[in-house]
Backbone bond lengths (Angstrom), bond angles and torsions (degrees), N, CA, C in turn:
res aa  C-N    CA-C-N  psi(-1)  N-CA   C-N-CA  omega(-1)  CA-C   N-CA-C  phi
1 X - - - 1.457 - - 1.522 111.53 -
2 X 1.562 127.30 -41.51 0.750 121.73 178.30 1.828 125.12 -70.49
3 X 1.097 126.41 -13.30 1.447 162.69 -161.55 1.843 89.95 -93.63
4 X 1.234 115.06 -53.52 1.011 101.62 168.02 1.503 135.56 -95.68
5 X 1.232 121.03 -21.85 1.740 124.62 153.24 2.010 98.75 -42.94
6 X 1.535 131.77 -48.64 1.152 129.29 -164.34 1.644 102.88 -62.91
7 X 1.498 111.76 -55.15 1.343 125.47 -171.96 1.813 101.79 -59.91
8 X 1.235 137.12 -46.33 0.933 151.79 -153.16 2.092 92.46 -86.48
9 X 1.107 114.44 -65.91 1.927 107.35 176.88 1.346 101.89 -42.34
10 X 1.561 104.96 -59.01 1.998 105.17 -163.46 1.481 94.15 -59.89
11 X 1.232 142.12 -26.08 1.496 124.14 -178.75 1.747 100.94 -78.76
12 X 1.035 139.95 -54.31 1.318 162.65 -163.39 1.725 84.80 -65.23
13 X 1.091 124.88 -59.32 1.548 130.91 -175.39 1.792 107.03 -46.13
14 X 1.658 105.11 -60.17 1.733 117.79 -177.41 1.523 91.69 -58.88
15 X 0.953 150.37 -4.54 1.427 132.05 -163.02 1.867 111.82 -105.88
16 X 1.544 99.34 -6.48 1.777 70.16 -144.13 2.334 57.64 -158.18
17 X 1.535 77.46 138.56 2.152 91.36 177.20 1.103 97.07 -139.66
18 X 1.480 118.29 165.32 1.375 127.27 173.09 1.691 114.08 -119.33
19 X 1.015 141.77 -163.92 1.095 136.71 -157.67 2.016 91.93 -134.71
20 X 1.587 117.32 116.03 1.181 112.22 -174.97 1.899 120.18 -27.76
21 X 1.278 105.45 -80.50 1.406 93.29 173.44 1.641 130.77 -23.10
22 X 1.622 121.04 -40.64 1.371 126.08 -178.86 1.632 111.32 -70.67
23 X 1.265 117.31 -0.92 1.550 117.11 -172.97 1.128 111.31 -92.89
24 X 1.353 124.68 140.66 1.300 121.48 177.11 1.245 115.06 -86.88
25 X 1.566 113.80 139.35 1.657 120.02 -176.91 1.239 119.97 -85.91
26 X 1.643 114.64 150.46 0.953 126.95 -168.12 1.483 111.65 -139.70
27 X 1.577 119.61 111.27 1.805 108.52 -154.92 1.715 77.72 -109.48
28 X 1.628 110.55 137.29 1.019 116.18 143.75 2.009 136.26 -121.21
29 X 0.956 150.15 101.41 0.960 166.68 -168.88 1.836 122.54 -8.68
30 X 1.065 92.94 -27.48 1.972 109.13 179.65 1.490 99.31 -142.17
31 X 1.282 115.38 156.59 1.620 136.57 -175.03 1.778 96.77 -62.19
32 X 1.763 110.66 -59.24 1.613 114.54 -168.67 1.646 108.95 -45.40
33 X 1.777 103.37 -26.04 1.639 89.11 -168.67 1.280 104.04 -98.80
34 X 1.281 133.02 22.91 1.542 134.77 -174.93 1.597 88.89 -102.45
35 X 1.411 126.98 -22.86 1.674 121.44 -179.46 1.521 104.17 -88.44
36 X 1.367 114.92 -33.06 1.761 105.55 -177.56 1.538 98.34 -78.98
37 X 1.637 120.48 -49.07 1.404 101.00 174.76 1.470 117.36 -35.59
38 X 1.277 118.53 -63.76 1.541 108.46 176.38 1.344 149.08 -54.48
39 X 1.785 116.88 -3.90 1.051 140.22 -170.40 1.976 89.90 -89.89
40 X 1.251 101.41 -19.26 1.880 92.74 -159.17 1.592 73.16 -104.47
41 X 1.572 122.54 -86.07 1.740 118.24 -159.68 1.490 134.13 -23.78
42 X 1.009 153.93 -171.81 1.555 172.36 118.07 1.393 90.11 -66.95
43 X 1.393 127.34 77.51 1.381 126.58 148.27 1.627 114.85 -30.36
44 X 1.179 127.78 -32.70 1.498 129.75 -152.26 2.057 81.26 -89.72
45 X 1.184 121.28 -19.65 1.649 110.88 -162.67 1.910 95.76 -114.98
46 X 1.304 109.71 -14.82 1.519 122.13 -170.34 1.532 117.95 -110.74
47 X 1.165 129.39 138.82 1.500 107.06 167.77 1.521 88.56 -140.36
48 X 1.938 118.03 146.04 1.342 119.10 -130.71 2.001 74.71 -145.59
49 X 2.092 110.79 109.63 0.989 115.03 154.25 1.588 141.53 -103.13
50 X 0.576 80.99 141.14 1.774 85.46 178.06 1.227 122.42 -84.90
51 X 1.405 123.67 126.22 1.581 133.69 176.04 1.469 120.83 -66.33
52 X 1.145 112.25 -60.83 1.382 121.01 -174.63 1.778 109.20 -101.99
53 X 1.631 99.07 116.76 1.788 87.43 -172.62 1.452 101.94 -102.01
54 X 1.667 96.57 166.12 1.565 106.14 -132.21 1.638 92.34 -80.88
55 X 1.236 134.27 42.03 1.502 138.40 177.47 1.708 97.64 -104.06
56 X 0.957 100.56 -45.83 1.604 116.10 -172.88 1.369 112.92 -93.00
57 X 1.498 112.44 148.92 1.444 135.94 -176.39 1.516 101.78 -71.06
58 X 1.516 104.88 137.94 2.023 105.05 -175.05 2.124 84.52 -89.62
59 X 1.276 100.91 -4.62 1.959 90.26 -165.55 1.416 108.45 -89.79
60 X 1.574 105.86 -6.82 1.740 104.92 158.92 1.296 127.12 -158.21
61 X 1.689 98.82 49.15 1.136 96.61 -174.10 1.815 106.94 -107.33
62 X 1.596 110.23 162.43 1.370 104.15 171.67 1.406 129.23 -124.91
63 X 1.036 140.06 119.25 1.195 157.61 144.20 1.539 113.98 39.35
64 X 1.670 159.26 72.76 1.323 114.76 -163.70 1.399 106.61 -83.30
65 X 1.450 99.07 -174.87 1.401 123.67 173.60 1.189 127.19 -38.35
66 X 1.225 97.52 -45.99 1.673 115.61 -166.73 1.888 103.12 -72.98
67 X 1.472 101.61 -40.46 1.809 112.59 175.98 1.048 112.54 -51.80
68 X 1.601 117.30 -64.40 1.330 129.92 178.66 1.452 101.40 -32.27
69 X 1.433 119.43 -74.98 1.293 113.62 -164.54 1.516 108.80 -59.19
70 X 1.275 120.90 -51.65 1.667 106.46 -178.33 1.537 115.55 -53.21
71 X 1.510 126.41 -24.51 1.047 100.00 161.09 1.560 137.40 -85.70
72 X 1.025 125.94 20.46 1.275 133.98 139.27 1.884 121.70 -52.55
73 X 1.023 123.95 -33.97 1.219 140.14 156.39 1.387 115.80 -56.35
74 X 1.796 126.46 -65.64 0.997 109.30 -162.29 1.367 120.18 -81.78
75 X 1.526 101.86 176.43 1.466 116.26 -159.49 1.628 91.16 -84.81
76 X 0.994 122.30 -33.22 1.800 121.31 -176.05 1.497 136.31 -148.37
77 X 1.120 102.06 137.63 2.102 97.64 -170.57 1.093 86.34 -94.61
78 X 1.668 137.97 143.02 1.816 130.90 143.47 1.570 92.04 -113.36
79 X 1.781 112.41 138.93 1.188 108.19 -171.01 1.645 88.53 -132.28
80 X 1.085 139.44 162.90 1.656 163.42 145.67 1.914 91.58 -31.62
81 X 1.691 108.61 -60.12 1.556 102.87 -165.31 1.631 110.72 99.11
82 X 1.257 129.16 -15.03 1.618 122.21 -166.50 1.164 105.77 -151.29
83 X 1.594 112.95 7.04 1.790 98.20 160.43 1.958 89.73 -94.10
84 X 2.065 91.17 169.16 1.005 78.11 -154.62 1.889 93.22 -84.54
85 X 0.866 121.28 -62.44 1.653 129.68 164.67 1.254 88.38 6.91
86 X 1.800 136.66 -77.60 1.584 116.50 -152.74 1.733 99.80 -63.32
87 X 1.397 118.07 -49.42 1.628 104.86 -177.07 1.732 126.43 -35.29
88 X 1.190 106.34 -34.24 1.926 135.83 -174.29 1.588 92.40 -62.33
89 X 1.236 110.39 -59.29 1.501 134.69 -154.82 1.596 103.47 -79.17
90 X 1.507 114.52 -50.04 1.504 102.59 -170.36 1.752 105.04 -65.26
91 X 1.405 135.06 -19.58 1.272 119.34 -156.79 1.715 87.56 -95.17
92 X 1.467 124.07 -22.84 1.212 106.96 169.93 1.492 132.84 -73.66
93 X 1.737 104.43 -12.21 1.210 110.52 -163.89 2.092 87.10 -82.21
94 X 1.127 120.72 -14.19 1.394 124.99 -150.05 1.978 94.34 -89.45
95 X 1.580 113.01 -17.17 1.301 118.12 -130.41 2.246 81.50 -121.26
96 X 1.274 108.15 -33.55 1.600 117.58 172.97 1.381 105.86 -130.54
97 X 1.108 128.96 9.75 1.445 101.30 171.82 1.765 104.30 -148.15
98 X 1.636 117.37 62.37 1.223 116.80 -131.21 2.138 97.40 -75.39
99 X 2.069 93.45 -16.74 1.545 95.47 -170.57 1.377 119.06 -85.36
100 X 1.589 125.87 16.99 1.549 148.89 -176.11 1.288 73.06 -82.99
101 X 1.678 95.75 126.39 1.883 87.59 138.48 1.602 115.42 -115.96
102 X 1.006 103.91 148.23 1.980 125.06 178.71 1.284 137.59 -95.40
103 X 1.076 115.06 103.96 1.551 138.80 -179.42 1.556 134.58 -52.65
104 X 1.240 131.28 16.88 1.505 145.86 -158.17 1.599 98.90 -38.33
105 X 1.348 123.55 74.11 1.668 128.51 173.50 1.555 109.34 -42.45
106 X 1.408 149.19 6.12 1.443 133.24 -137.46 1.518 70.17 -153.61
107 X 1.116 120.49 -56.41 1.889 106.80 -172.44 1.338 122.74 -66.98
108 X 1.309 97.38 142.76 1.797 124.58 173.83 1.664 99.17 80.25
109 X 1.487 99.00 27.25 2.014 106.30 174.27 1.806 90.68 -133.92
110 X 1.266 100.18 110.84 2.012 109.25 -174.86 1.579 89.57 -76.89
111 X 1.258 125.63 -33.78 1.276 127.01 178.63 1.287 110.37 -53.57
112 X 1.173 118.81 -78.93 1.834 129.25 -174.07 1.839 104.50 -58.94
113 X 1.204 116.75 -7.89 1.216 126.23 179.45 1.539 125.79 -100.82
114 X 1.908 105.11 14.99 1.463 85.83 -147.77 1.874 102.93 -100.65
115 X 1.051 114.06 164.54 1.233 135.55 -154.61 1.542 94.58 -86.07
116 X 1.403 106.18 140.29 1.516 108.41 169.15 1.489 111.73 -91.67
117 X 1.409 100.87 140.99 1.689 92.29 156.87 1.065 107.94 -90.23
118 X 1.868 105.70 -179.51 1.053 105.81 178.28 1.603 139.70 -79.80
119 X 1.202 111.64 0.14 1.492 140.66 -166.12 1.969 91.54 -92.52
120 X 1.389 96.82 -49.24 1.693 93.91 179.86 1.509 117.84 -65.21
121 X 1.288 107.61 -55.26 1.786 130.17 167.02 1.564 103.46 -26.81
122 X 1.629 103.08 -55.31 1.838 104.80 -171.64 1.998 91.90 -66.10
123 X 1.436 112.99 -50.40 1.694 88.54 -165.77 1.230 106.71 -64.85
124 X 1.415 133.32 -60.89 0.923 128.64 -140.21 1.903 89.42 -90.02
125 X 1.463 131.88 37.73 1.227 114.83 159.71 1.747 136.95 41.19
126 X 1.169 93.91 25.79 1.550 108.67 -172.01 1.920 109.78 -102.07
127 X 1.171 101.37 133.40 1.604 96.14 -174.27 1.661 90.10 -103.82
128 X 1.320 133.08 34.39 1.588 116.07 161.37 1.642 111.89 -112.66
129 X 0.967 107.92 159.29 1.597 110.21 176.07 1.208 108.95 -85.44
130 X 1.448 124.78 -24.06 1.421 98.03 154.96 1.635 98.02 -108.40
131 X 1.586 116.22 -175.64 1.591 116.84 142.00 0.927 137.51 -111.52
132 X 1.411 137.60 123.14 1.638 131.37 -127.79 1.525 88.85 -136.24
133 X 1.554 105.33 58.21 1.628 110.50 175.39 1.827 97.95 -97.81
134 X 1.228 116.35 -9.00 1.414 125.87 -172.30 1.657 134.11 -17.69
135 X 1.480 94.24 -20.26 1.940 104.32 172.78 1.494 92.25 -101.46
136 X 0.663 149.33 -12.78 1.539 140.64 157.15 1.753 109.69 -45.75
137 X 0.913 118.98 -32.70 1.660 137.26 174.61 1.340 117.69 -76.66
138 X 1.188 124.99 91.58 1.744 126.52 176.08 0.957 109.73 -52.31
139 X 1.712 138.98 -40.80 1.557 142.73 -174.69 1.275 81.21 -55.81
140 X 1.547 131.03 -80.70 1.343 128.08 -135.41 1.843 102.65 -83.43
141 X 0.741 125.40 -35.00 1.940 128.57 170.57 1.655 106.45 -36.40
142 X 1.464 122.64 -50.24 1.067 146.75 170.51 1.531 117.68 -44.89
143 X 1.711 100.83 -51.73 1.172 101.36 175.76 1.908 113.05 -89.85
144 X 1.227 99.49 -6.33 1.653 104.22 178.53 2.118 103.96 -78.70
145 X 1.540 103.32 -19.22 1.618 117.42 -173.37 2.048 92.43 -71.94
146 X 1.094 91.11 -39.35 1.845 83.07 -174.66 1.460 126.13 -97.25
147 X 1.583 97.02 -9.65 1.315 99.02 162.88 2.014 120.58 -73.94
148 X 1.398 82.77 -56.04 1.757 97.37 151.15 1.590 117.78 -15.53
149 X 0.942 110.61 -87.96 1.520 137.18 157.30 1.314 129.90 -8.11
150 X 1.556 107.94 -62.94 1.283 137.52 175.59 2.018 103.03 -68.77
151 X 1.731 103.57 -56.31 1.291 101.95 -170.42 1.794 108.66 -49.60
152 X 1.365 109.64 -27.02 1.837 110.17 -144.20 1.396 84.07 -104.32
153 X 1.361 140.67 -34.73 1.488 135.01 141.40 1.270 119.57 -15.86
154 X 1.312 122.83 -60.55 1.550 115.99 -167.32 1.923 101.01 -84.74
155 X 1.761 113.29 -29.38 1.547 98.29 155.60 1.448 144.03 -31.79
156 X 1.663 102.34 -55.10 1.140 142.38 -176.76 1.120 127.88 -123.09
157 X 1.747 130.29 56.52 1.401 119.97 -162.94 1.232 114.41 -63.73
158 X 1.728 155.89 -24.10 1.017 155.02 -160.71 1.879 104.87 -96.00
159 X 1.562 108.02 19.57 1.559 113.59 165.59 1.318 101.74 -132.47
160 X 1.230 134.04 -10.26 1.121 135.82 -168.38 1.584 114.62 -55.67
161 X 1.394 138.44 -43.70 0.766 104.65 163.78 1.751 136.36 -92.54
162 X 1.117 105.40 31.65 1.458 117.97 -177.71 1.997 92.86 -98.70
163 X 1.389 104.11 -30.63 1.388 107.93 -168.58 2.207 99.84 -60.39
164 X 1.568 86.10 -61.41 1.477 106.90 168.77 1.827 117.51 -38.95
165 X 1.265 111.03 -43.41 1.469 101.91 -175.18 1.257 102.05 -74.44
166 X 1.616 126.60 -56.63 1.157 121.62 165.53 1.466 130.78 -12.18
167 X 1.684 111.77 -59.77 1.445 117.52 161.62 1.190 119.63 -52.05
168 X 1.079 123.46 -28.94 1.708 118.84 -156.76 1.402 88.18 -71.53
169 X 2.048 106.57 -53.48 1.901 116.75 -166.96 1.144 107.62 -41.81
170 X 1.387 121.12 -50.59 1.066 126.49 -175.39 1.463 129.42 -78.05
171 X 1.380 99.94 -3.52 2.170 102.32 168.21 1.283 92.91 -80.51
172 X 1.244 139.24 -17.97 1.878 127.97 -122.60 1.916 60.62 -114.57
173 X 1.429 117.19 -80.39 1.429 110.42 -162.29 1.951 123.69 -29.33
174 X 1.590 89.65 -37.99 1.670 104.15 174.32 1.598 115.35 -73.64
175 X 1.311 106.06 -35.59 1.819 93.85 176.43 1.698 99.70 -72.22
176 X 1.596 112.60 -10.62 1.935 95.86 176.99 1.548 110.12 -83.69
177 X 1.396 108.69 -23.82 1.527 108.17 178.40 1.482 119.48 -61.91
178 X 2.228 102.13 -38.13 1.049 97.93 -158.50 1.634 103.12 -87.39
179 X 1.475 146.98 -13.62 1.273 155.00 138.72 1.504 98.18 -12.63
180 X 1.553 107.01 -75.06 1.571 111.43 -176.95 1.319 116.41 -37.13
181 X 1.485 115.71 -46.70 1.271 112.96 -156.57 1.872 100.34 -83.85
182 X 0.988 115.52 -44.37 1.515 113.65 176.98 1.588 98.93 -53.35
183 X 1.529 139.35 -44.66 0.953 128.56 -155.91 1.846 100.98 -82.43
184 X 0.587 144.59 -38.82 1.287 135.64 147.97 1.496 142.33 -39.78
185 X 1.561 87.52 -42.08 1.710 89.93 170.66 1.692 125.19 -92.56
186 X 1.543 104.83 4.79 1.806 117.16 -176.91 1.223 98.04 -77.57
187 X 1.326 102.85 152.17 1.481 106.27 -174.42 1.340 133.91 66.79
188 X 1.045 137.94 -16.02 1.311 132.51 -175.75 1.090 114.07 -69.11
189 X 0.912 127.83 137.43 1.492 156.87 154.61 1.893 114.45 1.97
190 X 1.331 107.71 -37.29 1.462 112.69 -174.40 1.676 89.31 -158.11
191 X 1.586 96.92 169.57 1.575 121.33 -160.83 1.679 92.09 -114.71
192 X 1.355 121.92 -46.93 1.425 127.78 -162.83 1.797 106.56 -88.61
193 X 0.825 104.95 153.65 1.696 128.84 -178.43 1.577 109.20 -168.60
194 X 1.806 110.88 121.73 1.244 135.92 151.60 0.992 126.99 -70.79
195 X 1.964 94.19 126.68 1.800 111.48 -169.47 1.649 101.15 -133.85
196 X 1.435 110.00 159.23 1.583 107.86 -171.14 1.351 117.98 -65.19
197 X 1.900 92.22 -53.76 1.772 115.82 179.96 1.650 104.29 -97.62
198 X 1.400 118.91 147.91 1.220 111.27 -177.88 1.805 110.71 -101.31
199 X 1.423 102.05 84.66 1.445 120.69 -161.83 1.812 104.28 -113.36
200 X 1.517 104.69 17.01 1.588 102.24 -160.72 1.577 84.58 -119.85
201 X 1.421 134.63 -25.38 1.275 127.79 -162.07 1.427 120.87 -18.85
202 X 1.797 111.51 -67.84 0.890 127.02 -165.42 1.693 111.72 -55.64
203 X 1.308 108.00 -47.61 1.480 132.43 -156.73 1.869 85.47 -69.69
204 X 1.401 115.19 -39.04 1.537 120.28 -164.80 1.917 100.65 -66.08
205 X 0.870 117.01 -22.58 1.941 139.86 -157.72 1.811 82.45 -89.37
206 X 1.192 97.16 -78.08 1.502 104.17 -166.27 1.669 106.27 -28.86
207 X 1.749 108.70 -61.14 1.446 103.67 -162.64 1.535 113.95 -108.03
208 X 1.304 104.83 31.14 1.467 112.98 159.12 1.928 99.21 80.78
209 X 1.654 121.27 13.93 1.499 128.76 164.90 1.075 96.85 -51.22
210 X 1.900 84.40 177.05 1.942 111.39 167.09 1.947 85.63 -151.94
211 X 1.142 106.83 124.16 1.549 117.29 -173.01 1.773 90.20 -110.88
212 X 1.786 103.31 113.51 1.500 81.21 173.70 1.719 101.12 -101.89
213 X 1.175 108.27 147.61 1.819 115.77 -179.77 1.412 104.08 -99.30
214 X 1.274 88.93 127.40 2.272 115.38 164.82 1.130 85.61 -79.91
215 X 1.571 169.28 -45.74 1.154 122.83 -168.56 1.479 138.06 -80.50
216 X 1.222 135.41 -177.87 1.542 127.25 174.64 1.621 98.83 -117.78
217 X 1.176 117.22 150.61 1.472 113.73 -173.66 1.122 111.18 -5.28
218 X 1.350 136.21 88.09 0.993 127.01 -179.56 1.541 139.78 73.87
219 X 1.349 107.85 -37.11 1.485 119.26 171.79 1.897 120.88 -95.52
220 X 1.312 107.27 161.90 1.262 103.16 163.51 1.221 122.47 -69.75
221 X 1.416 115.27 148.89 1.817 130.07 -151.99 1.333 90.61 -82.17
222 X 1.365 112.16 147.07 1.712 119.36 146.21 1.213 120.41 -23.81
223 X 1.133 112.16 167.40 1.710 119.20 169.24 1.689 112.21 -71.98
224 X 1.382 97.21 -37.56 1.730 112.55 -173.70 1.728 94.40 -57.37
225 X 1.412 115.66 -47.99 1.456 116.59 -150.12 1.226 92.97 -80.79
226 X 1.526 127.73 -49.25 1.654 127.69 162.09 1.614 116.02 -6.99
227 X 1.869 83.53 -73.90 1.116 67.17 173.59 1.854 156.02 -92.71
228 X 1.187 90.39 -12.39 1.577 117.08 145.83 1.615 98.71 -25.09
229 X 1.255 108.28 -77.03 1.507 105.86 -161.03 1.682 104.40 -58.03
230 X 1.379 105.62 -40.31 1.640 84.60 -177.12 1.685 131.38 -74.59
231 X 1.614 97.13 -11.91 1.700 92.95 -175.38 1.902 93.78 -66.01
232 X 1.866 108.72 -44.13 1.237 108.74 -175.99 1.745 127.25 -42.51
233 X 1.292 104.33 -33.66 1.453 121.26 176.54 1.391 129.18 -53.03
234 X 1.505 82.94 -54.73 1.977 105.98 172.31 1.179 97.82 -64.89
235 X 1.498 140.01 -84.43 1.135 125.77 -171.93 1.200 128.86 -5.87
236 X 1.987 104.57 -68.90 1.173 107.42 164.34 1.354 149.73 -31.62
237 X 1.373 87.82 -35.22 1.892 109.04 -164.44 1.696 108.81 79.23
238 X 1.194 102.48 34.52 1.752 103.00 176.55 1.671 99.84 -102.98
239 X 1.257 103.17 152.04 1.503 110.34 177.91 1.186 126.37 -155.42
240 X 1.813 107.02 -8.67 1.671 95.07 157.33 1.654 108.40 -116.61
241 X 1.200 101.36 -172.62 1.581 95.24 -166.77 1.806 97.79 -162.30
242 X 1.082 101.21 113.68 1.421 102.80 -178.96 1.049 114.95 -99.27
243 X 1.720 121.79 150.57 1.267 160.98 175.80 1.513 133.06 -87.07
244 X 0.892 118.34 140.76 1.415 106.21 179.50 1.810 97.98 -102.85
245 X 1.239 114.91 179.78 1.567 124.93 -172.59 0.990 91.69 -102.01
246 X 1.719 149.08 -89.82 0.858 134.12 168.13 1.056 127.19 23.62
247 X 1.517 124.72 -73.09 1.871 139.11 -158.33 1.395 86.83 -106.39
248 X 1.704 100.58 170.16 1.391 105.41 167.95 1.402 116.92 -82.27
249 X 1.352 102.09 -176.10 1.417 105.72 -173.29 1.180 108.68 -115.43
250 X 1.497 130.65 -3.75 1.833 135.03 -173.36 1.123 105.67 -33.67
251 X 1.707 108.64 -82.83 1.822 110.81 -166.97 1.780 101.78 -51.96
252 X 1.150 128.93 -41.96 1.787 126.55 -167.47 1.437 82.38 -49.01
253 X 1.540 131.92 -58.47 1.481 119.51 -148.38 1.522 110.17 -93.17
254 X 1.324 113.70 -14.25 1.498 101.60 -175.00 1.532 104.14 -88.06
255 X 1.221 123.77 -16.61 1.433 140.64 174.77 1.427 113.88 -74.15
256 X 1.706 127.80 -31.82 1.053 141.01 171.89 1.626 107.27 -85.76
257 X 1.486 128.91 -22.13 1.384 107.28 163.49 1.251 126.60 -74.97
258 X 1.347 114.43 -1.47 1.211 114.37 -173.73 1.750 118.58 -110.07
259 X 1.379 84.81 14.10 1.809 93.09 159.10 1.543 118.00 -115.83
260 X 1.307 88.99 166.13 1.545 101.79 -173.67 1.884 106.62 -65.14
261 X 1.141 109.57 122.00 1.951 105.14 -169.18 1.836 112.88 39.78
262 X 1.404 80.28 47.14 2.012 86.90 170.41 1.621 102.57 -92.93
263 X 1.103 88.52 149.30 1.905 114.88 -167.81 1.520 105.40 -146.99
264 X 1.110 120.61 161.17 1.271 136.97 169.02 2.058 115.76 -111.89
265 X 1.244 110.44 155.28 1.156 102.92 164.23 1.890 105.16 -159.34
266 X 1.639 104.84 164.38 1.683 88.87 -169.00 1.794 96.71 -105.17
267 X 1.120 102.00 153.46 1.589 121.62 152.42 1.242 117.73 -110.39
268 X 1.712 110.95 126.99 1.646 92.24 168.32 1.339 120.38 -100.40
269 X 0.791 119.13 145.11 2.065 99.40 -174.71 1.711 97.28 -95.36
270 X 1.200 131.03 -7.15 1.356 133.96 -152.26 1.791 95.28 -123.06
271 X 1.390 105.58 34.37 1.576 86.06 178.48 1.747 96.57 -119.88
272 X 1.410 91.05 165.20 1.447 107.31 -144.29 1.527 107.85 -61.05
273 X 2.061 100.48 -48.03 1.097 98.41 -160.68 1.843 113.37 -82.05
274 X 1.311 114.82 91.19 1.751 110.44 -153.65 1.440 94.63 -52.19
275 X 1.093 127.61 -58.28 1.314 117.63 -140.62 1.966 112.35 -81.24
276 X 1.609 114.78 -19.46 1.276 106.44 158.79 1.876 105.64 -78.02
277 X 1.495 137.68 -14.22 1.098 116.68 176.84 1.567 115.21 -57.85
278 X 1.592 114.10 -51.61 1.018 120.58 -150.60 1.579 96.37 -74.83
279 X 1.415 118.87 -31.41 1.441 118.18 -171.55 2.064 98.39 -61.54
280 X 1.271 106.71 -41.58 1.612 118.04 160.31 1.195 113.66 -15.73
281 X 1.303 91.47 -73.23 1.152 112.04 -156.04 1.429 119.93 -67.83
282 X 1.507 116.61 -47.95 1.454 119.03 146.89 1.418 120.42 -22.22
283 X 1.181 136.49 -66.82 1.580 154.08 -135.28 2.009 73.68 -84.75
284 X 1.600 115.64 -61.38 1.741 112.38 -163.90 1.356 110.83 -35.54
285 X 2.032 99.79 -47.68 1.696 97.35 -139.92 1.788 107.47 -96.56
286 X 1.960 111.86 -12.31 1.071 142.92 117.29 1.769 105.88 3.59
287 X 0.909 123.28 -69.49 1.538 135.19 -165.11 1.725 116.42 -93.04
288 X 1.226 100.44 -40.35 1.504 136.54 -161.60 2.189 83.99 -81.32
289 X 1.219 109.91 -61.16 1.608 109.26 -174.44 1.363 109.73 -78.21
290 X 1.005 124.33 13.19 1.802 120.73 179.43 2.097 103.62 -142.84
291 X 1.561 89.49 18.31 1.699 78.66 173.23 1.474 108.70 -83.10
């Protein structure tokens, strides 16, 4: 039944457009959640912006003027919850724009919420107390599709369950991604792979990885730790080491000349279309764990 309420909107959807201005807005905080927003909405009744564009860092970026005020307009914030910029932002959105309502995807989940120690913080090189890489995670994206769902339900109860089937389509598409992605990464040769920013954590948990991070809280490592990291590398037999766009790439590459056929390559974690990234991303680390 629900299979067909889905089939039945997307036909009802091709039929009938609105004129941009008549759509109601929908700001979400990172590029990845402007693609799950759309997997749940009536794009044709919704139009779904993004705060932070995907050139720029969400870990220091700010808000302009012009946003602020449009969100006073929109009908909804959906935020990640653990970068720090949306925390700054939701109490302002509460303070001028009191008829937005706001989506905190990371709350009332202890999982997507969980606290680093400090022993983890030092590996995985992260200067947040939590790490709010959390759509990087197909388990948890899945569960961000029904929370989605649920929130725009109680907006709109007389779509609600069209909102709901939507989620379901869209878990069923993610357990095919996430098959893919285990099937690529079994077996290989090694568990660990070097990255600049430590933006893989979550994704590393899911499929049984070890992501080692070139950065130091946040910053690029010493020369000492450089090189630290590269005798560690060789050992390994690791030799590429990916980057994010965002950050620079110096230490990734000066650390990669100093292996035997070391290379660099980028990941973005902030690109729009999530679900061909991550399939990407499979196929990279696929290659990257069996060199």
């Amino acid at each position: 039944m629900n299979k067909f309420i889905l089939i039945l909107s997307l036909f009802l959807v091709g039929c009938h457009t609105l004129p941009e201005s008549k759509k109601q807005v929908v700001f979400v905080s990172i590029a990845p959640l402007k693609y799950v927003v759309e997997q749940i909405l009536d794009t044709v009744a919704f139009r779904v912006e993004v705060l932070v564009p995907e050139t720029a860092s969400p870990e220091s970026y700010e808000p302009t003027v012009q946003q602020i005020r449009r969100l006073a307009d929109a009908q909804a914030c959906i935020s990640v919850g653990l970068i720090d910029f949306e925390q700054v932002l939701a109490g302002k959105i509460e303070a001028i724009a009191p008829n937005t309502a706001q989506l905190n995807l990371a709350a009332s989940d202890p999982v997507d919420g969980r606290r680093q120690s400090e022993p983890l913080r030092q590996q995985h090189g992260h200067h947040h107390a939590y790490d709010p890489h959390i759509w990087l995670s197909p388990q948890r994206v899945g569960r961000m599709g029904r929370k989605i769902a649920a929130f725009f339900g109680e907006l709109h109860p007389d779509s609600a369950s069209v909102y709901q089937a939507r989620a379901e389509h869209f878990a069923e598409r993610i357990d095919t991604l996430d098959r893919y992605i285990r099937q690529a990464v079994s077996g290989a040769g090694r568990k660990g792979f070097a990255i600049g920013h430590p933006s893989l954590g979550y994704f590393a948990d899911d499929y049984g990885l070890q992501q080692i991070v070139i950065e130091e809280e946040g910053k690029e490592p010493s020369v000492q730790r450089m090189k630290q990291l590269a005798d560690s590398l060789r050992r390994q037999g690791i030799r590429t080491i990916l980057y994010q766009r965002q950050t620079s790439d110096a230490a990734a590459r000066t650390i990669a000349r100093e292996l035997p056929g070391g290379r660099t390559t980028v990941f973005d974690p902030l690109a729009e279309n999530w679900a061909e990234n991550l399939h990407r991303l499979a196929d990279t680390l696929q290659v990257i764990l069996n060199e």
